[in-house]
C-alpha positions as CSV (number, residue, x, y, z in Angstrom):
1,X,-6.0,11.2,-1.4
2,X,-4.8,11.8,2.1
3,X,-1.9,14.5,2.3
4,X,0.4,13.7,4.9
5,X,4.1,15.5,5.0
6,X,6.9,13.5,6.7
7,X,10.2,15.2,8.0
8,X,13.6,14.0,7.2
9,X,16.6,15.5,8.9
10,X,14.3,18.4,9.5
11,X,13.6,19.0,6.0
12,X,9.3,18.6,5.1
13,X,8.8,15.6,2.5
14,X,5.4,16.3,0.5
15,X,3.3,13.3,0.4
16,X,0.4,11.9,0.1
17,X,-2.0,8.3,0.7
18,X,-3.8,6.5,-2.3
19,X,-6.6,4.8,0.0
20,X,-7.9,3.0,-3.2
21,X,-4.1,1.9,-4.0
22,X,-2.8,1.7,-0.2
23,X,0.6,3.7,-1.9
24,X,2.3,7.0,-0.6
25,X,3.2,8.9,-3.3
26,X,6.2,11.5,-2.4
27,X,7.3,14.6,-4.0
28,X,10.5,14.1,-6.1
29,X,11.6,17.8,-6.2
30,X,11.6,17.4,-1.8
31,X,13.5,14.4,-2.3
32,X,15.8,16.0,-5.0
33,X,16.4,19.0,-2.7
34,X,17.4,17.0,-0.2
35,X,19.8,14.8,-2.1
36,X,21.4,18.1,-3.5
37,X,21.5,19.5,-0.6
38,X,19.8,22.7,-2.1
39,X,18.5,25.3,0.0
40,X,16.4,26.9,-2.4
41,X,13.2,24.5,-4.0
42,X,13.7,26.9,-7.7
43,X,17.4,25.3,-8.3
44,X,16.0,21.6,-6.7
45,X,13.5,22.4,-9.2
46,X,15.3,22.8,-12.1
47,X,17.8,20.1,-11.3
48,X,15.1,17.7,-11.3
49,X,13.3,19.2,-14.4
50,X,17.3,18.7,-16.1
51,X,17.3,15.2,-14.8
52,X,13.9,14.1,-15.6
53,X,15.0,15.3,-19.4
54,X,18.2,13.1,-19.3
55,X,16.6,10.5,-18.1
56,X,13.5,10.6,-21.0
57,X,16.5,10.7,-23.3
58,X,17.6,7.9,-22.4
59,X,14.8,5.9,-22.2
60,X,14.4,5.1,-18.4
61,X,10.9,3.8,-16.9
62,X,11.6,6.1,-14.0
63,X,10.1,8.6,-15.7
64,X,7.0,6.6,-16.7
65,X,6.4,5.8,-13.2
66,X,6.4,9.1,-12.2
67,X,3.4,11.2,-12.0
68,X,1.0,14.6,-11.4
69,X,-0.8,15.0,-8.3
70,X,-1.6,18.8,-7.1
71,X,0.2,19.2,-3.6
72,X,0.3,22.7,-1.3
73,X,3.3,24.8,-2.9
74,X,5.0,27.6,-0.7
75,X,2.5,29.7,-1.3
76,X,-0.2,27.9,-0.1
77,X,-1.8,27.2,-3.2
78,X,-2.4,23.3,-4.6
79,X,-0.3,23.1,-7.8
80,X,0.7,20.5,-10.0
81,X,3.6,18.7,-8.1
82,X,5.6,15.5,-9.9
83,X,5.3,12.5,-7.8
84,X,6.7,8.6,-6.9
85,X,6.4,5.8,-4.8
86,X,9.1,4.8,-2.5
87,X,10.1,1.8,-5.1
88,X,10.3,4.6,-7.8
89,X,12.5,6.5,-5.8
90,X,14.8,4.4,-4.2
91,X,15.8,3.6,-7.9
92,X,15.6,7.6,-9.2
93,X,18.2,7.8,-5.6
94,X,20.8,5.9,-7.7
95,X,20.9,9.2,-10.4
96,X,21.6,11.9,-8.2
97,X,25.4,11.6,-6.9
98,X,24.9,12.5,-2.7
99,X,26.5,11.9,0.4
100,X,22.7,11.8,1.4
101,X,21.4,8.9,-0.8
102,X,21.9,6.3,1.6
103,X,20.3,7.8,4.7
104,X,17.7,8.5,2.8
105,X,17.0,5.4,0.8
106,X,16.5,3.9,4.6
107,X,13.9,6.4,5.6
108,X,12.2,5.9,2.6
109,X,11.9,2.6,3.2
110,X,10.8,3.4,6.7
111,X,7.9,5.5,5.8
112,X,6.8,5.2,2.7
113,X,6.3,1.6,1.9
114,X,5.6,-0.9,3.7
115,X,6.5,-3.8,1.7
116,X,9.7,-2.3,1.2
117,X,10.5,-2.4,4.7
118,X,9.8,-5.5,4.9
119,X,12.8,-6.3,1.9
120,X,15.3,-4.2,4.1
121,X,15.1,-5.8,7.1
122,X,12.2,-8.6,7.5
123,X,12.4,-9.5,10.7
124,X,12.7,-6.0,12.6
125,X,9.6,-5.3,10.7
126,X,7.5,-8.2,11.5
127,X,8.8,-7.9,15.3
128,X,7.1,-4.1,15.0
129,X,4.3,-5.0,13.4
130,X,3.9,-7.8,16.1
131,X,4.1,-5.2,19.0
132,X,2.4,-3.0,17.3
133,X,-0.4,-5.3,17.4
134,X,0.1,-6.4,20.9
135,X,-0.1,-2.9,22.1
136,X,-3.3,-2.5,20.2
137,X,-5.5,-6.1,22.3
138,X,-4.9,-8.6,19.6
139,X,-4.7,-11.9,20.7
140,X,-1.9,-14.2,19.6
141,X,-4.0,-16.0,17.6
142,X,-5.4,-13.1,15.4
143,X,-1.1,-11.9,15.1
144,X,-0.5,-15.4,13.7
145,X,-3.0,-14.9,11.3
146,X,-2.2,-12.2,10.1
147,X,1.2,-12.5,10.0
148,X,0.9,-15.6,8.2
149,X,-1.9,-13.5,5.8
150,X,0.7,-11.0,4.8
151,X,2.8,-13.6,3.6
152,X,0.4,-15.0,1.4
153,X,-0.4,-11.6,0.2
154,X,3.4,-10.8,-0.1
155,X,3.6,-14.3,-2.9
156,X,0.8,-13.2,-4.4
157,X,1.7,-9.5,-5.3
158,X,5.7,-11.0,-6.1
159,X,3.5,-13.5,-8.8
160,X,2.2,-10.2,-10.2
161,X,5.5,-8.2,-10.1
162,X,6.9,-10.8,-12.5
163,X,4.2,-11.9,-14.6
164,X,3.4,-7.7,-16.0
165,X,1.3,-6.2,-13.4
166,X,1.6,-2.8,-12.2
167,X,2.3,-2.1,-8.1
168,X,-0.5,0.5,-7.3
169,X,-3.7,0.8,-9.0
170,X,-3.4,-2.6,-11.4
171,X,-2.5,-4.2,-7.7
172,X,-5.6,-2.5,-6.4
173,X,-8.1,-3.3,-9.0
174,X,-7.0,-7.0,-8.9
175,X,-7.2,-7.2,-4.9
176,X,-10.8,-5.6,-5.4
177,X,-12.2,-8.2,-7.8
178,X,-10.7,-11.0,-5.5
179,X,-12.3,-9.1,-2.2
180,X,-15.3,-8.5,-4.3
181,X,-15.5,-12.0,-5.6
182,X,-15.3,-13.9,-1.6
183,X,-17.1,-11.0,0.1
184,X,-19.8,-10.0,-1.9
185,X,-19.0,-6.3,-1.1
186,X,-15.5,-4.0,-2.8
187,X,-12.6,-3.2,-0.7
188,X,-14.3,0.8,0.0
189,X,-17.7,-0.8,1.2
190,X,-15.8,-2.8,3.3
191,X,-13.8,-0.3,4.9
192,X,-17.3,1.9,5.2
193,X,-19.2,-0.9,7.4
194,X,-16.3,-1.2,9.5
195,X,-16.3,2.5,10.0
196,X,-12.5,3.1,9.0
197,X,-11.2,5.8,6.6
198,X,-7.6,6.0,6.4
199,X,-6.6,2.4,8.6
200,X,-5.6,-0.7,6.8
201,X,-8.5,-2.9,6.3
202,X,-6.8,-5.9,6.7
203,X,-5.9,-4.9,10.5
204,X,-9.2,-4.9,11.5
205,X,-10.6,-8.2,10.1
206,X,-12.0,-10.5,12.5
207,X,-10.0,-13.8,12.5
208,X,-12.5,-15.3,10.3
209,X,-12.0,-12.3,7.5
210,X,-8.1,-13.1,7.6
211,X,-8.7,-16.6,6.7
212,X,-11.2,-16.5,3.7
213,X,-8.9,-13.0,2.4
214,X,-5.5,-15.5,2.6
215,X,-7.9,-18.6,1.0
216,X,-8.8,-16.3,-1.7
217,X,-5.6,-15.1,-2.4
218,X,-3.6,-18.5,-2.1
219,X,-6.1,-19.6,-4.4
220,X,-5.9,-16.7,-7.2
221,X,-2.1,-17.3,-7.3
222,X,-1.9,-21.0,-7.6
223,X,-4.2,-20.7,-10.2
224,X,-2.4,-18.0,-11.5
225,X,0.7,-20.8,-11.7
226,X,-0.8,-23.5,-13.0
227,X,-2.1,-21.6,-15.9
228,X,0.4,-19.0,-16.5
229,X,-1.3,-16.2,-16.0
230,X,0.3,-13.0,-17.7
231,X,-1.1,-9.0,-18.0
232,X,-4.0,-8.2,-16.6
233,X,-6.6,-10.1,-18.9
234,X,-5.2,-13.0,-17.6
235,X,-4.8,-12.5,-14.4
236,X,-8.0,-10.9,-13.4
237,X,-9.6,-14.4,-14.5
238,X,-7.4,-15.9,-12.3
239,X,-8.4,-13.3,-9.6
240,X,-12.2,-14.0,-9.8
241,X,-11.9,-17.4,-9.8
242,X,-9.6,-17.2,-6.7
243,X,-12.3,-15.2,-5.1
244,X,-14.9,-17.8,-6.0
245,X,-13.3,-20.9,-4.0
246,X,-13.5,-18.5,-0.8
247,X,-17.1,-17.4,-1.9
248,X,-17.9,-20.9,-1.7
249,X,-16.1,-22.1,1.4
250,X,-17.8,-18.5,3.3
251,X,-21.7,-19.9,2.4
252,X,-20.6,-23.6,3.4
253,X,-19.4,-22.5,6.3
254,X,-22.5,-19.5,7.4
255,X,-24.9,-22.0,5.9
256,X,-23.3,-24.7,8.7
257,X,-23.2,-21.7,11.6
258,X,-26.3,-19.0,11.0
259,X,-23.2,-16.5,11.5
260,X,-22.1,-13.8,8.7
261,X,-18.4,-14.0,8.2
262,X,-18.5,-10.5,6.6
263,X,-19.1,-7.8,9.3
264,X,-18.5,-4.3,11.0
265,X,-16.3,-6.0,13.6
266,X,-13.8,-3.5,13.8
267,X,-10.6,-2.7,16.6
268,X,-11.3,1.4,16.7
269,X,-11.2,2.6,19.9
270,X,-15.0,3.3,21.4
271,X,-16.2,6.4,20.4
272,X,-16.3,9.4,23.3
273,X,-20.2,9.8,24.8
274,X,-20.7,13.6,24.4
275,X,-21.7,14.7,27.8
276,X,-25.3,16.4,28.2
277,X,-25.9,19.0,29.9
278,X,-29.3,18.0,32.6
């Protein structure tokens, strides 16, 4: 868990980064305060405490989705803090009457989540993704590919929205087995050879990577389809036998080339040579 506050309208939003789940996870009561324009965090507190009881009454899954993570409180100390994704929030938004709910439902989907972004306004965000990118060395080639990876991924995780799987860590534990199943190695060791911590895998894959990741995934969800797949029995059957095709195609294709497909190719900047004193 990386913390990581973000600023709206010069008010600090608590957050923080699932690496394991690739998910921020925001603090409600700084959202809260800033939809009720509060200036002390006690009343946003108790608003939200009030809210979160009305809401349990009746029944709502916000609730559910919401959870514990200890962030740094006024005082400096870590302490229990409640905690959502963006999606969570840009729902919990449409409880709290505020002249601020729609500016902040935008920046919410500007920070926090990146698939959200992508719903609001598809292509703006694929144009800054694709400069991004460009600014960054890749080659056309590799954009395409990953472009056209994303989608894939995006079909794939919109199968397992509608067919009971949890976004965050039931997403994540299903993307492992496929990764685990085509690569031979998890999503962490992964990230570990290619030296990254907190960057998204997926952005620095060779070309070759990006292939056998959308083969693996194309091929978990259309088996997925044709068998129905529902929960996460189901589907994580689906998932290793998606993995397995692109297993298969990788050895065919090293056996044919004496080349690893798997590697610590990475697009980090070169690390500074510490100058010696002589």
């Amino acid at each position: 868990m990386q913390p990581q506050p973000a600023i709206f309208e010069e008010h600090e939003i608590r957050r923080v980064y699932n690496e394991a789940t690739e998910t921020w996870w925001f603090s409600v009561v700084d959202i809260v305060q800033v939809l009720t324009q509060q200036p002390d965090y006690q009343t946003a507190r108790k608003y939200w405490n009030k809210l979160k009881e009305r809401l349990g009454k009746e029944g709502s899954q916000l609730v559910t989705n919401c959870h514990q993570l200890k962030m740094q409180a006024a005082d400096g100390k870590q302490r229990p803090t409640d905690v959502a994704t963006a999606e969570t929030l840009l729902r919990l938004v449409q409880s709290v009457p505020s002249p601020k709910a729609e500016p902040i439902k935008l920046w919410l989907a500007k920070v926090g989540y990146e698939r959200m972004q992508e719903m609001a306004d598809p292509a703006l965000s694929l144009d800054r993704a694709r400069e991004t990118w460009q600014k960054h060395g890749r080659s056309e080639k590799w954009i395409q590919q990953r472009m056209t990876g994303q989608e894939t991924r995006n079909k794939l995780t919109d199968y397992w929205k509608e067919h009971d799987i949890k976004a965050g860590e039931e997403y994540a534990i299903l993307t492992n087995i496929i990764h685990q199943e085509w690569t031979g190695v998890d999503v962490k060791a992964h990230k570990a050879m290619k030296g990254l911590k907190s960057q998204n895998l997926r952005d620095h894959m060779s070309e070759a990577e990006l292939i056998f990741t959308a083969l693996a995934e194309l091929s978990t969800r259309q088996i997925a389809e044709s068998m129905e797949a529902t929960g996460m029995d189901e589907n994580e059957a689906a998932a290793k036998t998606g993995g397995g095709i692109a297993k298969k195609a990788r050895l065919e294709l090293e056996g044919k080339t004496g080349r690893r497909v798997v590697s610590a190719e990475n697009y980090l900047p070169p690390a500074k040579k510490k100058l010696t004193k002589g």
